[in-house]
C-alpha positions in Angstrom: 63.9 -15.6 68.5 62.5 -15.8 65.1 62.5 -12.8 63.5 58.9 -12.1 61.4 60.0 -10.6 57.7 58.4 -7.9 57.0 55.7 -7.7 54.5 56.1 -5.1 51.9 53.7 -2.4 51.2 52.2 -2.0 48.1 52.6 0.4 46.2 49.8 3.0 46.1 48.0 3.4 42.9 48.4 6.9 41.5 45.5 7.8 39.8 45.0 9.3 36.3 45.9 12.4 35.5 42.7 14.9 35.0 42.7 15.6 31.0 43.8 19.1 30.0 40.7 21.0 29.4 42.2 22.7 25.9 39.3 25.2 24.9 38.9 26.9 21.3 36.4 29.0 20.6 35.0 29.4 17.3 32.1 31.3 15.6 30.0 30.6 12.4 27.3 33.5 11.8 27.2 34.6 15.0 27.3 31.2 16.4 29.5 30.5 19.1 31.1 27.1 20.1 33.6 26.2 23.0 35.7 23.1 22.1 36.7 21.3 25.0 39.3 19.1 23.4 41.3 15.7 24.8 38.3 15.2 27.2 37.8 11.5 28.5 35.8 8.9 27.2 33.5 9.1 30.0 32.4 12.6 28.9 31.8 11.7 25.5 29.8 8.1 25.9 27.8 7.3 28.7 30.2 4.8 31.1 27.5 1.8 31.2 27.9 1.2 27.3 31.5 2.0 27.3 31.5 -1.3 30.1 29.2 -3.2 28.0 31.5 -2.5 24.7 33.9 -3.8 27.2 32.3 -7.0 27.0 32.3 -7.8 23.6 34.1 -9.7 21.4 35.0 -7.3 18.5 36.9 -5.0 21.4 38.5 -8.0 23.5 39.5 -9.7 20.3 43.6 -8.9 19.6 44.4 -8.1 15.8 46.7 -10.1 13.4 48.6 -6.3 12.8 49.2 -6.6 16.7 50.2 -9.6 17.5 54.2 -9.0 17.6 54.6 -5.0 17.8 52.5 -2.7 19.2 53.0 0.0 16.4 51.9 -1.2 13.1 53.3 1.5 11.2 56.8 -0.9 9.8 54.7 -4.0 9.6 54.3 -6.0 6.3 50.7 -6.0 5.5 51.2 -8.6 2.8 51.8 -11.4 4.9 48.7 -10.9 6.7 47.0 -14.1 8.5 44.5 -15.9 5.7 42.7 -17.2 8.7 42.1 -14.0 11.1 41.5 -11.5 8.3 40.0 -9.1 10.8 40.2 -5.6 10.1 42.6 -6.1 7.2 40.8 -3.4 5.0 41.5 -0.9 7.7 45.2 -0.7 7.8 45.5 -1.5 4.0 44.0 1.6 3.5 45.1 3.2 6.2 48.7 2.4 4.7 47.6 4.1 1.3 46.3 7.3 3.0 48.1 10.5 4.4 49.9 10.7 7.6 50.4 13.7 9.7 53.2 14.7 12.1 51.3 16.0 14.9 47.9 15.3 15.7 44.5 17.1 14.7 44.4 19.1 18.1 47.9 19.3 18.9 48.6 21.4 15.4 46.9 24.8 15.9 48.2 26.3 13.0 48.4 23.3 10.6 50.7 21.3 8.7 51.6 19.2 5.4 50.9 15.8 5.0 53.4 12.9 4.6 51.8 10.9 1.1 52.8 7.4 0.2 55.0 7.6 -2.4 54.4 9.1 -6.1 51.1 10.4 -4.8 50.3 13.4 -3.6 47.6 14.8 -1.3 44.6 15.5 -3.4 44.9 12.0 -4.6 44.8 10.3 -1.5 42.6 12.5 1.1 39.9 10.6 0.2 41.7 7.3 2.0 40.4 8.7 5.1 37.0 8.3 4.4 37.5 4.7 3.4 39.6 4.1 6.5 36.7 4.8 8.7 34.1 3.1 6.5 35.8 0.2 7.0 36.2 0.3 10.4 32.3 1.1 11.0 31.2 -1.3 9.2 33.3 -4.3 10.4 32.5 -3.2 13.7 28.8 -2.7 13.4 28.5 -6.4 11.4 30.6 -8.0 14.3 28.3 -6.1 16.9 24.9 -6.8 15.0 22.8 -4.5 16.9 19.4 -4.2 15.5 15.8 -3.2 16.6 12.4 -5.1 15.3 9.8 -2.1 13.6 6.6 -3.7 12.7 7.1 -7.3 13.6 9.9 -9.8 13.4 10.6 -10.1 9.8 11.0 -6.6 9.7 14.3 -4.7 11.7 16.3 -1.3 11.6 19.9 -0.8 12.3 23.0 1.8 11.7 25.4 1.1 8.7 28.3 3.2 7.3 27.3 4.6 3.7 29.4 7.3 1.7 27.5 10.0 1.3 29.8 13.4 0.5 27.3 15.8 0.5 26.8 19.6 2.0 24.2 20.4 4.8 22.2 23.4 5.2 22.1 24.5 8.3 20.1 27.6 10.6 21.0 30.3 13.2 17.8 31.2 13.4 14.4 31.6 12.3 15.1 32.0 8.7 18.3 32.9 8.7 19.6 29.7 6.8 23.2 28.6 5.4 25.0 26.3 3.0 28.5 27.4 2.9 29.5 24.0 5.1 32.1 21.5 4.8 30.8 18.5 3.3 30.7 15.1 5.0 33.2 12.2 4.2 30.3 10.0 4.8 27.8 9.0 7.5 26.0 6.7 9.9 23.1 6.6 8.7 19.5 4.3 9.7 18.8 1.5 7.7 15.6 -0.6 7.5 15.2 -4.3 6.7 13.3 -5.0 3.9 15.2 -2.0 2.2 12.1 1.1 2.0 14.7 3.0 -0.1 15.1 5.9 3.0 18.4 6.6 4.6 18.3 8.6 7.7 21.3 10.3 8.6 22.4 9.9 12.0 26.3 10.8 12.7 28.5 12.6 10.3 31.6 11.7 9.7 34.4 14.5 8.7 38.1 13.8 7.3 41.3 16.9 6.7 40.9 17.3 3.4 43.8 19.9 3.0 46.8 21.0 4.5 48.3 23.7 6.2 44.9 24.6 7.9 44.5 26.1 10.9 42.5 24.7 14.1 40.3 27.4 14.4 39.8 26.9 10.8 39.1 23.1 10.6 37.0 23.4 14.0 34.8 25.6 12.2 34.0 23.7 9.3 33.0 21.0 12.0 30.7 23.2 13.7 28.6 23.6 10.4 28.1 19.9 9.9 27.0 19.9 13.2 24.8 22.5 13.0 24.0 20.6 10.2 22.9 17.6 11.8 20.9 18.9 14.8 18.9 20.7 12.0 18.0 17.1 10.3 17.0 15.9 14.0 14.7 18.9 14.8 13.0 18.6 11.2 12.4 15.2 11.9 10.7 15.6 15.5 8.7 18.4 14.7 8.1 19.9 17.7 6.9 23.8 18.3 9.0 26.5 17.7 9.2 27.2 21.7 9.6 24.2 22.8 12.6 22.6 21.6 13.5 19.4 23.2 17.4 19.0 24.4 19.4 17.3 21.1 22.7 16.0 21.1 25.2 15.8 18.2 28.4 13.5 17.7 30.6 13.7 14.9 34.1 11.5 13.7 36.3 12.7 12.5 39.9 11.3 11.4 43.3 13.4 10.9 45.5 11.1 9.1 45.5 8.4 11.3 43.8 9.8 14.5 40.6 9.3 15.3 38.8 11.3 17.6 35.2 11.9 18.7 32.9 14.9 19.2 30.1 15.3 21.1 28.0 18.8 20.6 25.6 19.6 23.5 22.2 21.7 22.4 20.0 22.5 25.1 16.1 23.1 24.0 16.1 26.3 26.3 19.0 27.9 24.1 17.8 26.6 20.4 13.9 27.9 21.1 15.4 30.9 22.0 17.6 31.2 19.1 14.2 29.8 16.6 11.2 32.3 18.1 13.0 34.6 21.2 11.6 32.5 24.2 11.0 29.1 25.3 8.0 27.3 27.5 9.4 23.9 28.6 6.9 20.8 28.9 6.0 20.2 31.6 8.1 16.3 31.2 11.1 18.5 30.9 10.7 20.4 34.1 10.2 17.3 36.1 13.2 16.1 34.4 15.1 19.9 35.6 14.0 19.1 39.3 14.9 15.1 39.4 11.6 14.3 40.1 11.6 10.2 39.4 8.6 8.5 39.2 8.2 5.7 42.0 5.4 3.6 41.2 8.0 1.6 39.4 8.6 -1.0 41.8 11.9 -2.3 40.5 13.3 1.7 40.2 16.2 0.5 42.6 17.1 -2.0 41.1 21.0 -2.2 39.4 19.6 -1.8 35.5 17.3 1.1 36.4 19.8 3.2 38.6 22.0 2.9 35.8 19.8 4.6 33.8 18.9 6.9 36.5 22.5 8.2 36.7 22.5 8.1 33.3 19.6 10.8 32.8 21.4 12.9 36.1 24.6 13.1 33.6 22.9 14.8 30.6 21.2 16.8 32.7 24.2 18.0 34.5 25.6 18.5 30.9 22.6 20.3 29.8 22.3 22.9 32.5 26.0 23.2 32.9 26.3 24.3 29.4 23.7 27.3 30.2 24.4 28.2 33.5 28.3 28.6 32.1 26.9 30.6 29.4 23.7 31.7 29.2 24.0 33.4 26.0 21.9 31.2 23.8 23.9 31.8 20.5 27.1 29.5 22.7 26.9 25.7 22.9 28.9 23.8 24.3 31.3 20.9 22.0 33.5 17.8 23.9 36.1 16.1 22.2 37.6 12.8 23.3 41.8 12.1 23.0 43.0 11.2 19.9 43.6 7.6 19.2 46.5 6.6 16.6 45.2 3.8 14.8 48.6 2.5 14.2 49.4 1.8 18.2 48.0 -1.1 19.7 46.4 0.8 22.7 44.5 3.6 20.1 43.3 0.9 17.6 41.6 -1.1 20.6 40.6 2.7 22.6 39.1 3.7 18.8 37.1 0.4 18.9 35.6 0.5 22.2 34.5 4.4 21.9 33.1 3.7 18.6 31.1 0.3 19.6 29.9 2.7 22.8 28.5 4.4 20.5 26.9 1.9 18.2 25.0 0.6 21.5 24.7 4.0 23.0 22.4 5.2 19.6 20.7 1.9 19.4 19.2 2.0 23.4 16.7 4.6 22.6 18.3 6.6 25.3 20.1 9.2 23.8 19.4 12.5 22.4 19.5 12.2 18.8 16.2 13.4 17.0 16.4 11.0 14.3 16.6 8.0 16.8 14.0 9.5 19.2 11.6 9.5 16.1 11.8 5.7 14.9 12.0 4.9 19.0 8.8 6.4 19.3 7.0 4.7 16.5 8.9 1.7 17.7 9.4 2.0 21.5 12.3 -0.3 22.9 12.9 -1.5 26.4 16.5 -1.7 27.3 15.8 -3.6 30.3 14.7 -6.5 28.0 17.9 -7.0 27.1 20.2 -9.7 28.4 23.1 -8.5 30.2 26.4 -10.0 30.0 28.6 -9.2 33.2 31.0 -12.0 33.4 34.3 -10.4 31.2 36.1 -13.2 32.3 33.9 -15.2 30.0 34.2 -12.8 27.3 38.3 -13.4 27.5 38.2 -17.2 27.7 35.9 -17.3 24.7 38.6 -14.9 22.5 41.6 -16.7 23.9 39.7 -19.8 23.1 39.1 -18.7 19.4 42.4 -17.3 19.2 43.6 -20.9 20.0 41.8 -22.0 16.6 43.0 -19.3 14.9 46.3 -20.5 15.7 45.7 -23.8 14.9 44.1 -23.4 11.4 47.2 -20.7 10.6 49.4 -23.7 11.6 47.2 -26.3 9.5 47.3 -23.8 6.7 50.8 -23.3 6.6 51.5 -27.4 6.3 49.5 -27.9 3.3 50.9 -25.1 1.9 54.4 -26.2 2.7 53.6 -29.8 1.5 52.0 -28.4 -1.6 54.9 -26.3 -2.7 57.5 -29.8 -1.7 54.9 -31.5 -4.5 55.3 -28.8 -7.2 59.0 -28.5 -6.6 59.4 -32.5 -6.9 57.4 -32.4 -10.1 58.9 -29.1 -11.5 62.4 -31.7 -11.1 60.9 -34.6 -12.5 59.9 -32.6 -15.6 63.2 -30.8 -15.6 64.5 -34.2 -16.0 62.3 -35.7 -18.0 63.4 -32.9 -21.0 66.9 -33.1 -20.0 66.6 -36.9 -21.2 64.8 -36.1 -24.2 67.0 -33.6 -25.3 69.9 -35.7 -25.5 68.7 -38.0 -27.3 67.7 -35.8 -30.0 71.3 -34.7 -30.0 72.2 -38.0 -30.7 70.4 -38.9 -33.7 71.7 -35.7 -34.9 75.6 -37.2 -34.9 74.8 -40.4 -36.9 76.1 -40.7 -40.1 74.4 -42.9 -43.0 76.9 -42.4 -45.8 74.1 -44.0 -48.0 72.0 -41.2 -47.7 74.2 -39.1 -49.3 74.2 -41.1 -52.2 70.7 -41.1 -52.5 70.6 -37.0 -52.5 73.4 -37.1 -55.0 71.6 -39.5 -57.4 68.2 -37.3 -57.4 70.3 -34.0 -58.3 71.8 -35.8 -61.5 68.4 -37.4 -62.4 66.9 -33.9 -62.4 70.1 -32.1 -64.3 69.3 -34.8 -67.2 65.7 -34.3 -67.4 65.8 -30.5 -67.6 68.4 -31.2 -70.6 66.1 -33.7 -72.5 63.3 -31.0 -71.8 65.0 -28.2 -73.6 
């Protein structure tokens, strides 16, 4: 009897551990903020632009650094690829910079930073700064997200800019500050033609000394975030009791991990914090109760629930963070893991959560008074936009470009190799050629003309006799 083999079960998936939910709690004039640190990506960008960042070339796309090792950290940056220069500024500065043991969130009571050598920390602090402006803006050009203002010749977009300056911010109605750490530098909203305005839209923060404590450092973040929501509310304008729901993300970089926060101010709690009450619109109550509108005919459909789900999630986020506390001087911060821009799998989880981002800001969807403003004098329909759901696609394109990459590198490499065969066959030829001559100036040098002698010895007595006859 034939005996059937059996077929081996697979094994079952086990899924992800739930993050840690590490929670500090920090205060700044009577301000209170809970940290929930090492929370997932998920909880710090909405998931349907984390999949569409998924999509894109500037994530899927490997870097030269990577290709061999997946930490970067002994790799010689000087040999970099001519061809696939991508991201090159990054870890060149990222190389001259300061290093740190232990991660921002994992070091509550601080710790001294490692410094190239014959530098020290004041001197190179200010690395960070230029670590992350070069990653924003290589990001930002190779994702080339932009919105049309007036008409087609005209556009707006987010750019990096260095801008290390110190923002005022409020706990309440006149109760105003501007003890704050200052910003490394910031997203800010550009406009093209240039109008000479830049709105600032996301700060960015950097350790700029050692030996600090978390509490400490988290505090200084909490005032350029405070900072921040300020700029939005003064751009909207709306009544003192009727704040509209704001949302706040900062970077921030520790050496060479990145992280992300995302601060959470509900309207109730900042109207209450401005004038002592607040009297929602009546938008925002329909909003409270899930009441969708459905005379759109196509509110079903894929684009639209996404969307739909999307608004549930902030509004789960907004009323969880009052109905945990409903204290309106406590908000509520999340912060993402840490990502080592050295390893292969941080570099590529910093790229997607910060292109999330890019397209999360630019869908007029989120929460940031500064966007909400130029969306509303400029409204923009995500559902125009072309959706690209085929990843495999994405990967053959990169594979396929990688291929040329290759190929060029390779191309590259045999003119160079002939070239320097050329040189070195001319340097020998040259070599040669003065050898040759050399000798034979040596051997005029030997000959002797015994008649030449004769001739110097008759010109010394001519000139004894004249000098006689002369005296």
């Amino acid at each position: 009897m034939e005996v059937i083999p059996e077929i081996p079960h697979e094994p079952e998936q086990v899924p992800e551990p739930a993050p840690v939910d590490q929670v500090v709690e920090v205060e700044v004039h009577g301000i209170r903020a809970k940290f929930h640190l090492n929370r997932s990506d998920e909880e710090i960008i909405p998931v349907r632009y984390l999949v569409k960042a998924d999509h894109t070339r500037c994530v899927q796309r490997p870097v030269w650094v990577f290709r061999e090792d997946n930490d970067a950290r002994g790799k010689n940056l000087r040999k970099w690829s001519k061809v696939d220069i991508a991201f090159r500024g990054v870890f060149q500065t990222l190389k001259k910079g300061p290093q740190f043991e232990k991660g921002f969130f994992e070091d509550e009571n601080g710790s001294t930073a490692i410094c190239p050598p014959r530098t020290n920390f004041a001197k190179v602090c200010k690395r960070q700064a230029q670590v992350i402006y070069a990653l924003l803006d290589e990001l930002m050009y190779k994702l080339s997200i932009s919105r049309e203002s007036e008409d087609d010749r005209k556009w707006f977009f987010l750019r990096p800019r260095f801008m290390d300056c110190q923002a005022e911010y409020w706990t309440g109605y006149r109760h105003k500050f501007k003890d704050g750490l200052s910003s490394a530098s910031w997203i800010t909203l550009d406009h093209f033609p240039d109008i000479g305005v830049a709105r600032c839209v996301v700060p960015v923060s950097t350790t700029t000394s050692e030996n600090e404590p978390l509490q400490t450092a988290l505090a200084g973040k909490l005032q350029l975030i405070m900072g921040q929501v300020l700029i939005s509310l003064l751009r909207l304008r709306p009544p003192g009791d009727q704040f509209p729901d704001q949302e706040v993300f900062l970077i921030g970089l520790h050496g060479s991990n990145l992280y992300l926060l995302r601060a959470v101010f509900p309207g109730s709690k900042t109207s209450q914090l401005w004038c002592g009450r607040y009297n929602p619109t009546i938008i925002h109550e329909e909003e409270k109760q899930f009441i969708a509108s459905k005379s759109h005919k196509r509110f079903y459909s894929r684009d639209n629930m996404a969307r739909f789900m999307q608004q549930l999630e902030w509004l789960h986020l907004s009323r969880s963070s009052t109905e945990e506390d409903p204290d309106p001087h406590v908000f509520q911060v999340l912060g993402s893991k840490e990502y080592n821009l050295w390893t292969k799998d941080g570099f590529r989880a910093a790229r997607r959560m910060l292109a999330g981002l890019n397209m999360y800001l630019m869908s007029a969807q989120s929460k940031v008074g500064v966007l909400q403003e130029i969306f509303e004098l400029f409204p923009y329909d995500e559902s125009e936009e072309v959706e690209v759901d085929d990843e495999d696609a994405v990967v053959r394109s990169v594979v396929k470009e990688q291929e040329e990459v290759l190929e060029e590198e390779k191309r590259l490499e045999e003119e160079e190799r002939v070239k320097k065969e050329e040189d070195l066959r001319r340097m020998r030829a040259t070599e040669a050629m003065k050898t040759t001559d050399r000798n034979r100036i040596a051997g005029f040098r030997d000959i002797r003309r015994p008649w030449w002698d004769w001739v110097w010895e008759d010109s010394r007595r001519d000139e004894g006799r004249s000098s006689r006859s002369s005296s």
